[in-house]
Every structure is written in C-alpha cells, then in structure tokens.
MARMAR-937594 format. One record per residue (C-alpha): residue number from 1; residue in one letter; x, y negated, z negated. Coordinates in steps of 0.2 Angstrom, whole numbers, plus 2048, in hexadecimal, padded with zeros to 3 digits. Each point is the difference from the previous one (the first is absolute). Layout:
# MARMAR-937594
@seq->NUM | type->A | x->X | y->Y | z->Z .
...
This chain:
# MARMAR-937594
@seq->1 | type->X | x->B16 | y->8D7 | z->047 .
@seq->2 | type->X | x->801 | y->7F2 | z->7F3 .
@seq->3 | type->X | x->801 | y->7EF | z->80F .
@seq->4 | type->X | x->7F7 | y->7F0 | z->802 .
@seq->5 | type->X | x->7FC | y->7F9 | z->814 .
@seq->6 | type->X | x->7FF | y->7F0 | z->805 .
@seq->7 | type->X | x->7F9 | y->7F9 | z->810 .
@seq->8 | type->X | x->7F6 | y->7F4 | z->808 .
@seq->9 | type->X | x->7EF | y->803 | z->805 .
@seq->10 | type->X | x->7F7 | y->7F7 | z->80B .
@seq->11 | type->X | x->7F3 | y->7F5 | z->7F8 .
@seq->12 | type->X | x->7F5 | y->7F5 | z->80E .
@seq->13 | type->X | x->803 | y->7FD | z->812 .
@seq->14 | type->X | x->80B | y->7F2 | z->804 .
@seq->15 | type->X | x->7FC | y->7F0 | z->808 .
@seq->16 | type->X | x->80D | y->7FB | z->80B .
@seq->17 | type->X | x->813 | y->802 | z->7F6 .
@seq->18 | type->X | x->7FF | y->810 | z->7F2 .
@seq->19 | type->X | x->7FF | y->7F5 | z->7F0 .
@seq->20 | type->X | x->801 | y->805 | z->7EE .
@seq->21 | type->X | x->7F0 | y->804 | z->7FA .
@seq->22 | type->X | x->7FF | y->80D | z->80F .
@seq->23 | type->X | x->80B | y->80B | z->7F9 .
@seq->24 | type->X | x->7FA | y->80A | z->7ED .
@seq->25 | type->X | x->812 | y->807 | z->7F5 .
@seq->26 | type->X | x->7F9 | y->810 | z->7F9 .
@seq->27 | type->X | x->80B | y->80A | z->7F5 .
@seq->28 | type->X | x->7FB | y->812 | z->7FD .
@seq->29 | type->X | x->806 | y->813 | z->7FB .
@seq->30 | type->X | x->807 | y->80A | z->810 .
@seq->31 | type->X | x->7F6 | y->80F | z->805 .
@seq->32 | type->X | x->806 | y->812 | z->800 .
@seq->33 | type->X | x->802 | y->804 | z->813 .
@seq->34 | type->X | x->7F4 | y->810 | z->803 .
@seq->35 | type->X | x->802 | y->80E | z->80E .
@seq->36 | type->X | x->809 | y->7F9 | z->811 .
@seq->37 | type->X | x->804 | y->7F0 | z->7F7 .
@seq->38 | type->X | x->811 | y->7F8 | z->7FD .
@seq->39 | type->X | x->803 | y->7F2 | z->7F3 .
@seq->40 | type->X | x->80B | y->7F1 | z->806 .
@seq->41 | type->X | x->80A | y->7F3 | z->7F7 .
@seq->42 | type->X | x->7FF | y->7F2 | z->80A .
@seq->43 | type->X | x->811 | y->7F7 | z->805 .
@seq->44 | type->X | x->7FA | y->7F5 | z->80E .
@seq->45 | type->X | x->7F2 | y->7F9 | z->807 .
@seq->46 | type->X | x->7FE | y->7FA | z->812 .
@seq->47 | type->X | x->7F9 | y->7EF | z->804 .
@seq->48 | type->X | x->7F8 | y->800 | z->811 .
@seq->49 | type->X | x->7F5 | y->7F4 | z->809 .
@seq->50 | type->X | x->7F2 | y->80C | z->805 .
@seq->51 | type->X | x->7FE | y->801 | z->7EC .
@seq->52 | type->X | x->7F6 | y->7EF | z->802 .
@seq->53 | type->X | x->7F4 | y->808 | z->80D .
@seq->54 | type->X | x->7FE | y->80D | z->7F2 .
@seq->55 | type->X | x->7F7 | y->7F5 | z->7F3 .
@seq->56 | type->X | x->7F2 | y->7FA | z->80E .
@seq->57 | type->X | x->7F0 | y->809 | z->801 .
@seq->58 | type->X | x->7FF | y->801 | z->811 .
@seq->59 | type->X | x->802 | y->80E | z->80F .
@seq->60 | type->X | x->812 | y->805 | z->801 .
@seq->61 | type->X | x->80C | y->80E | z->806 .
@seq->62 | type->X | x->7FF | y->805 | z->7ED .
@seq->63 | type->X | x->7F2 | y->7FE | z->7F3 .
@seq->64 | type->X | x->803 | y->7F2 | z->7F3 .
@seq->65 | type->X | x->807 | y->800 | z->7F0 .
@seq->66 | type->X | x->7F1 | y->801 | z->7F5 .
@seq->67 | type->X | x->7FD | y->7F2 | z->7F1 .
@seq->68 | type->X | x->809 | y->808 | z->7F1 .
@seq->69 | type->X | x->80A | y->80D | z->80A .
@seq->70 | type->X | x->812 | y->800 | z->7FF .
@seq->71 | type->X | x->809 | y->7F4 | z->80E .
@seq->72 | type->X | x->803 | y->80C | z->80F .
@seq->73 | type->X | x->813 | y->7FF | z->803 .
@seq->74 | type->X | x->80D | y->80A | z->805 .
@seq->75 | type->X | x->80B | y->805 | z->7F5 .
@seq->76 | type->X | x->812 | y->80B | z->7FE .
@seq->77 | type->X | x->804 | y->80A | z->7F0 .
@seq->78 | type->X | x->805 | y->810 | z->7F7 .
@seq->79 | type->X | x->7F7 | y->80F | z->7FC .
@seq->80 | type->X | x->7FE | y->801 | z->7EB .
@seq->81 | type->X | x->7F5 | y->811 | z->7FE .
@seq->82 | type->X | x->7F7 | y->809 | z->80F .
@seq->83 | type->X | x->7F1 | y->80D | z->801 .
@seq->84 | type->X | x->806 | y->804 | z->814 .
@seq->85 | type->X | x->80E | y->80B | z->806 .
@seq->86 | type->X | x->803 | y->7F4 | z->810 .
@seq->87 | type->X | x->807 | y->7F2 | z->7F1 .
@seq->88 | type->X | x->80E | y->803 | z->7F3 .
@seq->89 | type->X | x->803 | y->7F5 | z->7F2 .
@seq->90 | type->X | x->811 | y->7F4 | z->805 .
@seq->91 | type->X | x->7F7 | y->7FF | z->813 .
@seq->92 | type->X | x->800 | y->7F0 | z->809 .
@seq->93 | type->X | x->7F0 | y->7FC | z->807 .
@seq->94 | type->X | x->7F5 | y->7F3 | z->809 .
@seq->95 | type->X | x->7F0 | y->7FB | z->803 .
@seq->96 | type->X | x->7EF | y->7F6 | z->7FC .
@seq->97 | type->X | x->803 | y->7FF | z->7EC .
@seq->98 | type->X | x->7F8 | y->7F0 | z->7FD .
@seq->99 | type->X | x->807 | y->7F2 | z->7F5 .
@seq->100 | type->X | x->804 | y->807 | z->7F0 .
@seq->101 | type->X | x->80C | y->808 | z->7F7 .
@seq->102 | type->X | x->7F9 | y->814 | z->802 .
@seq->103 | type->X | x->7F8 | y->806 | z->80C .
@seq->104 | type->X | x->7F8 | y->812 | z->7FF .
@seq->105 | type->X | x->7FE | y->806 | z->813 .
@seq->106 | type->X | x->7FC | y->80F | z->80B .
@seq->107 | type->X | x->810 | y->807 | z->805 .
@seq->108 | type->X | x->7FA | y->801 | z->813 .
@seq->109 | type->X | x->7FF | y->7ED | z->7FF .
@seq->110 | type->X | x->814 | y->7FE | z->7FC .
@seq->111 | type->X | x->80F | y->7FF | z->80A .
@seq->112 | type->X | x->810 | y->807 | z->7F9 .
@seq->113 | type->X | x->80D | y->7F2 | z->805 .
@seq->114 | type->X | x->811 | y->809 | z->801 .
@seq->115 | type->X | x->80C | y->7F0 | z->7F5 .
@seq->116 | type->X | x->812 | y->80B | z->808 .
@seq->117 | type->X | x->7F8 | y->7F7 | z->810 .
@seq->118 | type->X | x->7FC | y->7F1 | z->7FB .
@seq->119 | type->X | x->7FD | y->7F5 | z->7F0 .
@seq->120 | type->X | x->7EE | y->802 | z->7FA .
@seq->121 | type->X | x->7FA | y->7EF | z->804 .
@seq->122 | type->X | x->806 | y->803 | z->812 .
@seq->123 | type->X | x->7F1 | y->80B | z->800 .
@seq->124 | type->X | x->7F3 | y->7F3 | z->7FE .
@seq->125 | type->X | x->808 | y->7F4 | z->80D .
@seq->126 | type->X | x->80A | y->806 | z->80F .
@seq->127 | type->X | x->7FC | y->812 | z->7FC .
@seq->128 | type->X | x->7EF | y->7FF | z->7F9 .
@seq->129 | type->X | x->7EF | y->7F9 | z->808 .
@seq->130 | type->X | x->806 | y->7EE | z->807 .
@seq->131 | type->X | x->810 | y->80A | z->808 .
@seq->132 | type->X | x->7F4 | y->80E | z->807 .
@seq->133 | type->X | x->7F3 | y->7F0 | z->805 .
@seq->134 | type->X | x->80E | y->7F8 | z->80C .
@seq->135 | type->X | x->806 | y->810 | z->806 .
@seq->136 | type->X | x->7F0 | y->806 | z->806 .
@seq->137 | type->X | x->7F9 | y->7EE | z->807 .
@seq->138 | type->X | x->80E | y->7FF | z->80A .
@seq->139 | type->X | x->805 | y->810 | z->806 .
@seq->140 | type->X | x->7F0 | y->806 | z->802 .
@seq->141 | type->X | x->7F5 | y->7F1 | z->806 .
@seq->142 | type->X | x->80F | y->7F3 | z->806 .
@seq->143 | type->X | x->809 | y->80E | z->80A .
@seq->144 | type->X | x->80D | y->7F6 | z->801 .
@seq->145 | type->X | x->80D | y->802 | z->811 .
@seq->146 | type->X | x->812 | y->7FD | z->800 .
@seq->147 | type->X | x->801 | y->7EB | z->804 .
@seq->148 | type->X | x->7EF | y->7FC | z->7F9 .
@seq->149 | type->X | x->7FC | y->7EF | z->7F8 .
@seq->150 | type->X | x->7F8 | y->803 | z->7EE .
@seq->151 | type->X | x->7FA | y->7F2 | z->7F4 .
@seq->152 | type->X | x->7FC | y->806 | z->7EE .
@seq->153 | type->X | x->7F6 | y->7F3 | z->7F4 .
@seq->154 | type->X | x->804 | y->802 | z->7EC .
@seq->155 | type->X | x->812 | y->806 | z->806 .
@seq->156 | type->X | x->807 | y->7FD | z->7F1 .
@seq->157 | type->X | x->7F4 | y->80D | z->7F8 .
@seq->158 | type->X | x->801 | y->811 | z->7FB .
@seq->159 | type->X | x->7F7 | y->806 | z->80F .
@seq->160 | type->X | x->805 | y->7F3 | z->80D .
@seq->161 | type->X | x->814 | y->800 | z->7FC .
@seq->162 | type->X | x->800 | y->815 | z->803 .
@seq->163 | type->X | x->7F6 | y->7FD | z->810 .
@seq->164 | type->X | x->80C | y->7F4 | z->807 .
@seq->165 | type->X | x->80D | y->80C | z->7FD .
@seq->166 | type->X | x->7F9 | y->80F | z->807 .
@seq->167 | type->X | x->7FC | y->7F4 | z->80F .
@seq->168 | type->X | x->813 | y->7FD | z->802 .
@seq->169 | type->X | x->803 | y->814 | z->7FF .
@seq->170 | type->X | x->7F5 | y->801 | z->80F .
@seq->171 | type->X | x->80B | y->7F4 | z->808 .
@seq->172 | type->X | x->7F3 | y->7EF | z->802 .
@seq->173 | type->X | x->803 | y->7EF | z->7FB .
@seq->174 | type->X | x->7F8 | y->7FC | z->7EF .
@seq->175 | type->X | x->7FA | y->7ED | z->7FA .
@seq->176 | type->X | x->7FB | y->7FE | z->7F1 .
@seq->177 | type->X | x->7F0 | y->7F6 | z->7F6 .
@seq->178 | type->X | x->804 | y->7FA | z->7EE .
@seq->179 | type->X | x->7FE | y->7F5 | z->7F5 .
@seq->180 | type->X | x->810 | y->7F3 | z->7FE .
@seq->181 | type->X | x->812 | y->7FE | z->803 .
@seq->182 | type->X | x->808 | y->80E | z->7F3 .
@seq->183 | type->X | x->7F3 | y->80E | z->805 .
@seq->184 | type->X | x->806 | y->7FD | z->813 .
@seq->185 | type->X | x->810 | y->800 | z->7FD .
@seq->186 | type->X | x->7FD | y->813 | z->7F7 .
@seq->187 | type->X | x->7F6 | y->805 | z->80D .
@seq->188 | type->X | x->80E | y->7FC | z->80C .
@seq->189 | type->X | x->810 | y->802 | z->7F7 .
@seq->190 | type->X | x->7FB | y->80F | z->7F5 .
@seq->191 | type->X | x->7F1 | y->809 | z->809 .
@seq->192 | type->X | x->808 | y->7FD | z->813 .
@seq->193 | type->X | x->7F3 | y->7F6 | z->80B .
@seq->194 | type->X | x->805 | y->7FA | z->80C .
@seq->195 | type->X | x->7F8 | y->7ED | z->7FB .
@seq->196 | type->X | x->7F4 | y->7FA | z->7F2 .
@seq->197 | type->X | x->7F2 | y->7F3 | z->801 .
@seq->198 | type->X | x->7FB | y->7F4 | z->7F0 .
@seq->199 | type->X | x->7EF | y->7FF | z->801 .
@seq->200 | type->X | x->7FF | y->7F2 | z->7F2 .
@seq->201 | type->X | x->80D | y->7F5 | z->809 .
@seq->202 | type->X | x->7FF | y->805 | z->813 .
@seq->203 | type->X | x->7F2 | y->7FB | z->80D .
@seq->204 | type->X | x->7FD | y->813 | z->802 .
@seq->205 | type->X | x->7F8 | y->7FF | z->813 .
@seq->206 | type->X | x->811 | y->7F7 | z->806 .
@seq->207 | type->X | x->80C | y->80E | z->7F6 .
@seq->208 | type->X | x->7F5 | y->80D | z->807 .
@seq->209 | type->X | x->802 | y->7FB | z->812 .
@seq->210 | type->X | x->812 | y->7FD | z->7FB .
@seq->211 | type->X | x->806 | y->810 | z->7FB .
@seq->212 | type->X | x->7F7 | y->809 | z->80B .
@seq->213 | type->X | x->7FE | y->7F7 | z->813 .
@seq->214 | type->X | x->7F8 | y->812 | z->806 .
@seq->215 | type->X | x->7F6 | y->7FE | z->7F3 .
@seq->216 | type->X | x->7FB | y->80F | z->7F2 .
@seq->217 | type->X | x->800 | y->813 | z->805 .
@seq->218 | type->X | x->7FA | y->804 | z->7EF .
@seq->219 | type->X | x->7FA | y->7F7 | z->7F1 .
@seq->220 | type->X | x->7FD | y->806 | z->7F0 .
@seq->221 | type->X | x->7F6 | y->7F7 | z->7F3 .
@seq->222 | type->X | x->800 | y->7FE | z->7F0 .
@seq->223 | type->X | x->7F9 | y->7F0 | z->7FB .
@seq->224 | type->X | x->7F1 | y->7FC | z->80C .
@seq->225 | type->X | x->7F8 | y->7EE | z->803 .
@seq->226 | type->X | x->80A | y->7F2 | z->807 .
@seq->227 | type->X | x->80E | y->80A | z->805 .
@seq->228 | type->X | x->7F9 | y->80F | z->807 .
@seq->229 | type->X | x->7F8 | y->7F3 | z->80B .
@seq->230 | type->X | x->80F | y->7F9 | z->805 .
@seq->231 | type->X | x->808 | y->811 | z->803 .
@seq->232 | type->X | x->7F1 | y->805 | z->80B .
@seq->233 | type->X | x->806 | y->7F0 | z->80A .
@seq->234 | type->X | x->80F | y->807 | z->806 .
@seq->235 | type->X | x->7FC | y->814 | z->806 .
@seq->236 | type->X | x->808 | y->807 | z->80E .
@seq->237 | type->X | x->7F4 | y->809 | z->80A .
@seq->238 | type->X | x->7FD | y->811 | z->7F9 .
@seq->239 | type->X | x->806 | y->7FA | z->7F0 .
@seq->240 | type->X | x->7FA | y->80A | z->7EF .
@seq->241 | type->X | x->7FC | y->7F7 | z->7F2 .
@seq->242 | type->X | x->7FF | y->80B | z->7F0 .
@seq->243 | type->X | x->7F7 | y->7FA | z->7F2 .
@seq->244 | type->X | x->806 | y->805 | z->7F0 .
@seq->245 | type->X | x->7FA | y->7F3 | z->7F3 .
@seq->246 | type->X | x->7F8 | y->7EE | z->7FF .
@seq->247 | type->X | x->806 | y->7FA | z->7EF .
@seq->248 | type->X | x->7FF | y->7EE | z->804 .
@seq->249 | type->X | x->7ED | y->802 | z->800 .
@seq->250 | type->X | x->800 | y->80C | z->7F1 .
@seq->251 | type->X | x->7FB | y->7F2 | z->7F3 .
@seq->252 | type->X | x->7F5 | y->7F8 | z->80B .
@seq->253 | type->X | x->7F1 | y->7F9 | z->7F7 .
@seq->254 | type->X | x->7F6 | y->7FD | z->812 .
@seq->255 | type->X | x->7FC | y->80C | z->80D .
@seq->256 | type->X | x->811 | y->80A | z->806 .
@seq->257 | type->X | x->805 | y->7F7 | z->811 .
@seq->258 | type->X | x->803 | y->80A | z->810 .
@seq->259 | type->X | x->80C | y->7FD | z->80D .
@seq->260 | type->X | x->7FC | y->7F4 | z->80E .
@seq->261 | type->X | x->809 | y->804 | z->80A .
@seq->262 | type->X | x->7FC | y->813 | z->803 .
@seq->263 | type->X | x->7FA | y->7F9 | z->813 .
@seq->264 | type->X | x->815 | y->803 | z->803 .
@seq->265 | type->X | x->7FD | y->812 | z->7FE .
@seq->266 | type->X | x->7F6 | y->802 | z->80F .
@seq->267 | type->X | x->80A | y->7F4 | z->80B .
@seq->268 | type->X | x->812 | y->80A | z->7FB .
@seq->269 | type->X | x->7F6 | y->811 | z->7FF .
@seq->270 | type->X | x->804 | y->800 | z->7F2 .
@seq->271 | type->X | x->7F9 | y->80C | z->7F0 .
@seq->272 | type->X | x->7FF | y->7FB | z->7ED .
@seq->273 | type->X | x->7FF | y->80F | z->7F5 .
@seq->274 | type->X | x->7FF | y->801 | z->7ED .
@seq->275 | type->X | x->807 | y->811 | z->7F6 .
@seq->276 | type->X | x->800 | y->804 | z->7EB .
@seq->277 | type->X | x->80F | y->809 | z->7FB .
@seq->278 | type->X | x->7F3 | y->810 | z->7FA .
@seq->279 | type->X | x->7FC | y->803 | z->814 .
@seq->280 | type->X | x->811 | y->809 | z->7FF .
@seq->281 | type->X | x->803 | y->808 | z->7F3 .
@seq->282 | type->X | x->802 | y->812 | z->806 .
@seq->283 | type->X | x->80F | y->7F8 | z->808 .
@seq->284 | type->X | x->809 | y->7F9 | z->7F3 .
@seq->285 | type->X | x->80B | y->80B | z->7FC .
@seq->286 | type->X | x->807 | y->7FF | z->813 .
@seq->287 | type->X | x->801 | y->7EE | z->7FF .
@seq->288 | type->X | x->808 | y->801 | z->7ED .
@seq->289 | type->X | x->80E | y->80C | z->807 .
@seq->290 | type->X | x->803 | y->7F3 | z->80F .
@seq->291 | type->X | x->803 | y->7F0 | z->7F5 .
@seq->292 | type->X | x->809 | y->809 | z->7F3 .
@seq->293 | type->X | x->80D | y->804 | z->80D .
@seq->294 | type->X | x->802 | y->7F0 | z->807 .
@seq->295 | type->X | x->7FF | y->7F8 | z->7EE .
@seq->296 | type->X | x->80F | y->80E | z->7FB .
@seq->297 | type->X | x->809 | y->7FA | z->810 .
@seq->298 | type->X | x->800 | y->7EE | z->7FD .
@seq->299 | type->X | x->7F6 | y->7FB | z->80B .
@seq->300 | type->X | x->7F1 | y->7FB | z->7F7 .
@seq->301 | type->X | x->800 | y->7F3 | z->7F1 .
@seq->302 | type->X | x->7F2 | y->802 | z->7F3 .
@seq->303 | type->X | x->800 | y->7F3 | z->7F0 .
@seq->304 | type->X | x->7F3 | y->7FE | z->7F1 .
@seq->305 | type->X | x->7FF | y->7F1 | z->7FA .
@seq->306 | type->X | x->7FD | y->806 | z->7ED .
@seq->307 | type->X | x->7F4 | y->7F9 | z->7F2 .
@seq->308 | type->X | x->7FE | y->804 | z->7EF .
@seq->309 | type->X | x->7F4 | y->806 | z->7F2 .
@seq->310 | type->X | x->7EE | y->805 | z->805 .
@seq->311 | type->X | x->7F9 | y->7F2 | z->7F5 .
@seq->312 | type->X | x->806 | y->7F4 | z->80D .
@seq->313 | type->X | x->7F5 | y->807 | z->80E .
@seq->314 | type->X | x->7F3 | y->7F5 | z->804 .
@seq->315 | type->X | x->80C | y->7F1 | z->803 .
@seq->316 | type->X | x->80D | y->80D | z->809 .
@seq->317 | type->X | x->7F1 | y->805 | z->80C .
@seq->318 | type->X | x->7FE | y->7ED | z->804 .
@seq->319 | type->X | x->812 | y->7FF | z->808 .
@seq->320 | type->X | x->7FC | y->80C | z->80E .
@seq->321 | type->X | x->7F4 | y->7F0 | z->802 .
@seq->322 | type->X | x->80B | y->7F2 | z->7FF .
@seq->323 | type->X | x->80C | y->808 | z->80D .
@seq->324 | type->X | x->80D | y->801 | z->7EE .
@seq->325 | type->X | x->806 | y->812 | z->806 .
@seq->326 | type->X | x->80E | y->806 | z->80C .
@seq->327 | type->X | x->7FF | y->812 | z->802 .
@seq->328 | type->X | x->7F6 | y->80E | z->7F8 .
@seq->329 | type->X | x->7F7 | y->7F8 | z->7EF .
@seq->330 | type->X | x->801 | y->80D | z->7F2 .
@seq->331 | type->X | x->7FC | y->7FE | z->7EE .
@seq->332 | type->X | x->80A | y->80A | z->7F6 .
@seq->333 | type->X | x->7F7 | y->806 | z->7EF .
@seq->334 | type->X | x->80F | y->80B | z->7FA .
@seq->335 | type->X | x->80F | y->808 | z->802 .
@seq->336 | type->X | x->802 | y->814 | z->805 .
C-alpha cells in the first residue's frame, strides 16, 4: 500500500503552554497492518485536556507519551485494509489513534461507531469518552435525586454541557460555570440549565450563594483552583463533589495548587472523589445505548465545534487553553 503519514510527534516536555518546538512534523511510509491489526484513515482527531497531562513525565492514571512517540489522542476513522475478521474495510471505528493521518492498530483496541446513529464526530463528543466521562461521574458518583442542586465548572465543554443535561433528565436544577456571556447564554438557551455563571465577569462566591440559597448538592469539576474553592464554599451537607479535570492548573509552571477549602468537606460530610473514563469501560456500551436514546429522542444536544487540517494542531490544542471552544473540539484531517 503505496501512502505517506503525517503526524506530530512529540518532541520535549512542555514548560507551561505546549509551544512549537514541542511538537516534531514527521512524514513517513504507512505500515502494512499484520495479524489482528486493522489500518485506519484518520478523519478526526479529538482534542482533549487530559492530552496536556500526557506530555508530563510524572505519575499519572496513564503512562506518558514518550519523547518522539506519536501524540496520544483519540481519534475517529475508517477501516482501509484489515488482518482481523472482527473489522471490515468501510467500518467506522474509534479509538486512541494518535495525531496522524494513519493509524495501524490492534482491532481489540477499536470501537465500531454505528454513523445510521449518529454522525461520526458525535462519537468522539457526546457519544465518545467526554460523553461516557459525564455520564458516569454523575450518575455513578453524583447520584443525583429528583430536586437536587448541581453546579458544573467548564459547562460550556464537551464534557460539562452533557453532564448538565443528564443532570436535568434526572430532574435537579443545573447552574452552569463558563467562561463569558455567549457560552452562557448556550449553556442555557441550547443545553437547558437552568442558570449560567460568567466566571470572567461575576463575583463567583455571590453567584454561587445566589443560585443556590440551599447551597450545592453536587458539583462536578472541571477546572480546579480558584473555583473549585469557591464551589467547596457553598456545599450542602452531604454534598458530592466529583472531580473530573483541573485544566486551569494544566499549564501551571509552579507546583499544582490544591483546594483550601477541602475543610468544607468535613463540616457538610461531604466526599470528593475523582474517576478516569477507563474505570468503566466494561460499561460503555450500557451507558452508549442509554445516551444514544435520549440523543435520538431529542433530548440531549451534542455540537463539535470543528477545526481544520492537521498541520494546524499545535495552535488548535492551545484553544482548549484559552477557553476558544464551545462544545466538543475536533480537528478534522479528511473527509470519509
């Protein structure tokens, strides 16, 4: 098979922001796939915050990407020559295929996404690993009940706007965190909380104790720092805070700061429990079958918001940084 690969390599350990000369642009032949194996053609590639904790060579959920390995990243594509009867050529698949063009992978370690039930970038968002993230977060470790106050930090994102929802299926009252006045307006108008905070514009102790005089039942974080503390603040008494992410302290170039707050957990006996999408994966296909109901049903919303070209990701990385998304960030590299 006569085809040239790109992709981005990953070429020293960043300081802070991900700049340029962290990244190496190979070009090379693609490999024959060999027994079990399936060859992909890329078509989308997932940008998601926990790629930035990735790139650190430090003790993590997940080993790091090593220095000149491929950037780990999920990925979505189509099957172009297989070596396993469980893939077919034409078969829609996802899965952690790196960002490049071509992507030679065991078949066990691709999931065949069904496009009659969804358009394929759907699986990397709402139906993919930030969708499955919320789902399980909150169903599993919120437990929400019927009349519950939940307070979701990076609402606008692509895993905080499906936890919102799923939060309003469950019947509780939903305020969103984000960043400005058009990603809470989505977050309400489009997504259905039930009211939006702007961080960047709001005194976020007073918006807190505002929105939610009984204070929070559950809070799910995305972000960390200043506004986890802020959250932490306002906890009913068994509250559950689920801590999903901590991009605001990501690029920190000092020592990642912790909440002080955590003595409101003991006062509200309270709990604090973190989770990674992998610790259920034996249930995804449960929880796959779930959202894809409610997605055919119209009541979940899922958007990408859609960049272009895989030579532009570096700087496309960055806007998961700057707060420049809304919805699920994809770079798409082709077309089926």
């Amino acid at each position: 098979m006569d085809l040239m690969n790109h992709q981005f390599q990953l070429a020293a350990r960043p300081v802070g922001l991900p700049k340029p000369g962290d990244w190496h642009y190979t070009e090379g032949p693609v490999p024959e796939p060999g027994d079990g194996e399936a060859l992909v053609k890329v078509l989308y590639v997932s940008l998601d915050p926990a790629m930035r904790g990735w790139m650190n060579e430090s003790r993590s959920y997940i080993a790091p990407v090593g220095i000149g390995e491929v950037m780990r990243a999920f990925g979505a594509g189509r099957v172009i020559a297989s070596n396993d009867s469980s893939l077919a050529v034409g078969d829609h698949v996802t899965g952690l295929f790196g960002v490049q063009e071509y992507a030679v992978v065991n078949a066990r370690a691709a999931w065949k996404a069904d496009t009659q039930l969804a358009p394929l970038p759907t699986f990397l968002g709402t139906l993919g690993m930030p969708g499955m993230t919320a789902y399980f977060g909150l169903l599993d470790i919120g437990a929400p009940a019927e009349g519950d106050t939940v307070v979701v930090s990076g609402a606008a994102g692509a895993v905080g706007g499906v936890v919102g929802q799923i939060a309003k299926l469950k019947g509780c009252r939903v305020v969103g965190i984000a960043g400005g006045p058009e990603k809470c307006r989505y977050v309400v108008e489009e997504l259905g909380f039930d009211a939006a905070i702007d961080y960047k514009s709001e005194a976020l102790g007073e918006a807190l104790a505002g929105h939610c005089p009984d204070g929070i039942d559950i809070y799910f974080d995305n972000v960390g720092g200043d506004i986890l503390d802020a959250a932490l603040a306002h906890l009913a008494r068994h509250a559950r805070v689920v801590i999903c992410g901590a991009i605001s302290q990501y690029n920190a170039t000092d020592a990642m700061r912790g909440p002080s707050n955590y003595l409101a957990l003991l006062v509200n006996h309270a709990s604090m429990t973190g989770f990674v999408f992998s610790d259920y994966l034996d249930r995804v296909p449960e929880a796959a079958t779930e959202m894809a109901g409610w997605l055919a049903a119209g009541k979940l919303t899922a958007r990408e918001d859609v960049a272009e070209g895989l030579e532009n990701f570096p700087d496309t990385l960055l806007r998961l940084f700057r707060g420049e998304n809304t919805g699920k960030l994809l770079l798409k590299l082709a077309d089926d």
